[in-house]
C-alpha positions as CSV (number, residue, x, y, z in Angstrom):
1,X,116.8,134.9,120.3
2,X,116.9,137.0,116.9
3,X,118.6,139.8,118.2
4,X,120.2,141.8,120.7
5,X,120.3,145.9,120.8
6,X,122.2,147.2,123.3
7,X,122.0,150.6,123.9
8,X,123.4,153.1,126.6
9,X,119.8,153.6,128.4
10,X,118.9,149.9,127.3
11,X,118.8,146.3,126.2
12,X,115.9,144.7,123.8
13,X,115.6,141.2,123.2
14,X,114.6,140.4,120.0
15,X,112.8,136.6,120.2
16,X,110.8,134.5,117.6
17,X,107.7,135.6,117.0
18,X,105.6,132.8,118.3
19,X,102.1,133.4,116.1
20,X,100.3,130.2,118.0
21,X,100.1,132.0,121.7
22,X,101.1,130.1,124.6
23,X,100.6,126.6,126.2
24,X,97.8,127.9,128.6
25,X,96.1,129.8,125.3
26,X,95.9,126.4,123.7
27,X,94.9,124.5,126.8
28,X,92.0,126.9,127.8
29,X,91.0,127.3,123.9
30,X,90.1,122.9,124.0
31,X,86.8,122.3,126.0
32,X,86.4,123.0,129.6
33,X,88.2,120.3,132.0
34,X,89.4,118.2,129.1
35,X,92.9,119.4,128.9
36,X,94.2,119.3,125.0
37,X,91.8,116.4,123.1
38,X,94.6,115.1,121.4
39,X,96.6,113.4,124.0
40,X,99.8,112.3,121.4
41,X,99.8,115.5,120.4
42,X,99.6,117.1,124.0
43,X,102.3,114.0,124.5
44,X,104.5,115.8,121.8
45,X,104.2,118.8,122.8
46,X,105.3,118.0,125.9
47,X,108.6,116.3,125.0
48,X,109.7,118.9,123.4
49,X,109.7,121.1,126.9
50,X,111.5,118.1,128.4
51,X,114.1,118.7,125.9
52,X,114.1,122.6,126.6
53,X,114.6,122.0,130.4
54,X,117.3,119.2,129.8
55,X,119.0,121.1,127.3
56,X,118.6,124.5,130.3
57,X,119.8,121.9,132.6
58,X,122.7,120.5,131.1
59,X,124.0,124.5,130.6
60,X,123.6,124.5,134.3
61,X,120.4,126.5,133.5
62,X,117.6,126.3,136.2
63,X,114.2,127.9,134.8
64,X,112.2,127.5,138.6
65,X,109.3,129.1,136.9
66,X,107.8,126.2,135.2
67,X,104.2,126.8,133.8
68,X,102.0,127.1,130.5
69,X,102.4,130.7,130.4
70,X,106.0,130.4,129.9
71,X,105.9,128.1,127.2
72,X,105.5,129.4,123.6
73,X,104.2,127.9,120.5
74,X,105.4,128.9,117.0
75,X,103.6,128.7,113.6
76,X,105.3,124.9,113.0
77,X,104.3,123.5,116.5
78,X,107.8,124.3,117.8
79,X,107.7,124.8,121.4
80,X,109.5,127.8,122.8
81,X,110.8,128.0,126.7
82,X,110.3,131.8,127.8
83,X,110.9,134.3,130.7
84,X,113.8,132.9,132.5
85,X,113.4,136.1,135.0
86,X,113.6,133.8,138.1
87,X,116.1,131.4,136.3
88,X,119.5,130.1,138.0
89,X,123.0,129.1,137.9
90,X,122.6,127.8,141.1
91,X,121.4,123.9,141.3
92,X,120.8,124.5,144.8
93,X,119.7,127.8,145.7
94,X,118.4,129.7,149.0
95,X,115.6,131.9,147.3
96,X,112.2,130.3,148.6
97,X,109.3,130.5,146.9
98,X,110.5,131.4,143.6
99,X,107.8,130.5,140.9
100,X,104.1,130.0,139.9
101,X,102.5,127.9,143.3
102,X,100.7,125.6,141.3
103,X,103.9,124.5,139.5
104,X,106.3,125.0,142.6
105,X,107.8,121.8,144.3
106,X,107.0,121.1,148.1
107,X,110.6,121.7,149.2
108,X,110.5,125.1,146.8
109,X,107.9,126.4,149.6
110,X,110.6,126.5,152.3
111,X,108.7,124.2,154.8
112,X,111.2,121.1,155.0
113,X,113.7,123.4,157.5
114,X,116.6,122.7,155.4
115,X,118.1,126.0,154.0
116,X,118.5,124.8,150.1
117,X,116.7,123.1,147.8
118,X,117.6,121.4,144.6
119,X,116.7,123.7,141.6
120,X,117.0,120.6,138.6
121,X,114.3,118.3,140.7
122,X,111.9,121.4,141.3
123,X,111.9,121.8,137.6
124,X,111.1,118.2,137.5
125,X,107.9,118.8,139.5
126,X,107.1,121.6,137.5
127,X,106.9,119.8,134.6
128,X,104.9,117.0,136.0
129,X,102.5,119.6,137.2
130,X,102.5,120.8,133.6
131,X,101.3,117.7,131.8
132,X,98.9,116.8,134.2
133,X,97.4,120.1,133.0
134,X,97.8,119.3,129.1
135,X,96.0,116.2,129.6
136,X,92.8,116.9,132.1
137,X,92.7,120.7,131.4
138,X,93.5,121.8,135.2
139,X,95.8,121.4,138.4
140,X,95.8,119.8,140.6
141,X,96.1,121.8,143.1
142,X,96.8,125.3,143.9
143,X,99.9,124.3,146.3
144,X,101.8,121.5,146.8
145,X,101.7,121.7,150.6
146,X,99.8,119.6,153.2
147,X,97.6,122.7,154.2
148,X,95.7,122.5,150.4
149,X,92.8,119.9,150.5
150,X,93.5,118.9,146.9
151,X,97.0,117.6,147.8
152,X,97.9,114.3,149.2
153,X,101.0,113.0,149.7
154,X,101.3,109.2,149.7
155,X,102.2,107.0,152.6
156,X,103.5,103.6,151.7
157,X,104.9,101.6,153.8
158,X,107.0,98.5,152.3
159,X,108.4,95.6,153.9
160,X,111.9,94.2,154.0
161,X,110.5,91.0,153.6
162,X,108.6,91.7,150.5
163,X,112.3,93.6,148.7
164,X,114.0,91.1,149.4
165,X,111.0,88.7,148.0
166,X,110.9,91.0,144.7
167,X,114.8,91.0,144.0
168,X,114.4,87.0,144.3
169,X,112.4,86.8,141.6
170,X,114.1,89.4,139.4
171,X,117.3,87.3,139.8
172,X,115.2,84.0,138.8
173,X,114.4,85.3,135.4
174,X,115.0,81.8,133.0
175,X,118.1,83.3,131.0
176,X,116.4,82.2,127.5
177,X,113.7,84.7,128.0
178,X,116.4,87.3,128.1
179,X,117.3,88.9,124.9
180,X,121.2,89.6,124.3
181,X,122.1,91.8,121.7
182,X,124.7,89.5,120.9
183,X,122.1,86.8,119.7
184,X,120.6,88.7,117.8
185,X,123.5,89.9,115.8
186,X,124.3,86.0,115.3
187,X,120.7,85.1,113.9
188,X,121.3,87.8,111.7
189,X,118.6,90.1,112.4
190,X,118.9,93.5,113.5
């Protein structure tokens, strides 16, 4: 934010002008279906919204409106997290259906019977949702609910046996193949 005026009838916020649009702009301006062609760049791009959010979330912040359209783009390639109209203090608030469906969580749609949800996850999603879109150019899906054909969620079903067969192994790892920082302080590399 540049600037606050505060008068008696009202309040301006005065942001960045952010000359390169927004993330759906430059999602929709690459071909059709492809999401953005340069996938690091899409891949940098997106880290720096994961900051945004985990910076929001570690102010307590809790944006619940995830989506391209509220993410900016200045001049340098900065990325800019806007319109926190639907934001939060609350980490686990009672407001269903708060958000953009394609970029809302499962639980966010109120169908799970509890009478919460946790905001931080949901944003989570949202950004999930987000770079799926940066990389192939669409959602994908319009909801996140069983009732939309494009939505699956996975059943897997895991055995004791096999856990218990996978920590065995972990623990069985020959200690020379494992690196110890201390060794290599001793061999004198760094």
């Amino acid at each position: 934010m540049v600037r606050v005026i505060d008068e008696a009838e009202y309040m301006l916020l005065v942001f960045e002008f952010c000359d390169r649009g927004d993330l759906f702009e430059l999602i929709k301006r690459e071909e059709a279906g492809t999401g953005i062609y340069d996938k690091t760049f899409a891949a940098e791009l997106f880290l720096q919204l994961v900051d945004a959010v985990a910076h929001c979330h570690s102010k307590g912040v809790y944006h619940r409106d995830l989506k391209p359209e509220n993410v900016l783009i200045t001049n340098d390639w900065t990325v800019k997290l806007g319109d926190f109209g639907l934001a939060t203090f609350n980490n686990q608030p009672a407001e269903f259906e708060c958000g953009s469906p394609p970029y809302m969580a499962p639980e966010v749609f109120g169908t799970s019977g509890k009478p919460t949800y946790a905001a931080a996850p949901a944003d989570v999603w949202a950004l999930g949702v987000i770079f799926f879109n940066m990389l192939y150019g669409v959602n994908p899906w319009e909801k996140a609910i069983s009732q939309d054909k494009h939505f699956r969620v996975p059943t897997v079903t895991i055995q004791f046996n096999e856990i218990m067969t996978a920590k065995k192994k972990k623990k069985n790892c020959h200690r020379r193949s494992r690196i110890h920082l201390g060794d290599r302080s001793a061999n004198g590399s760094s």
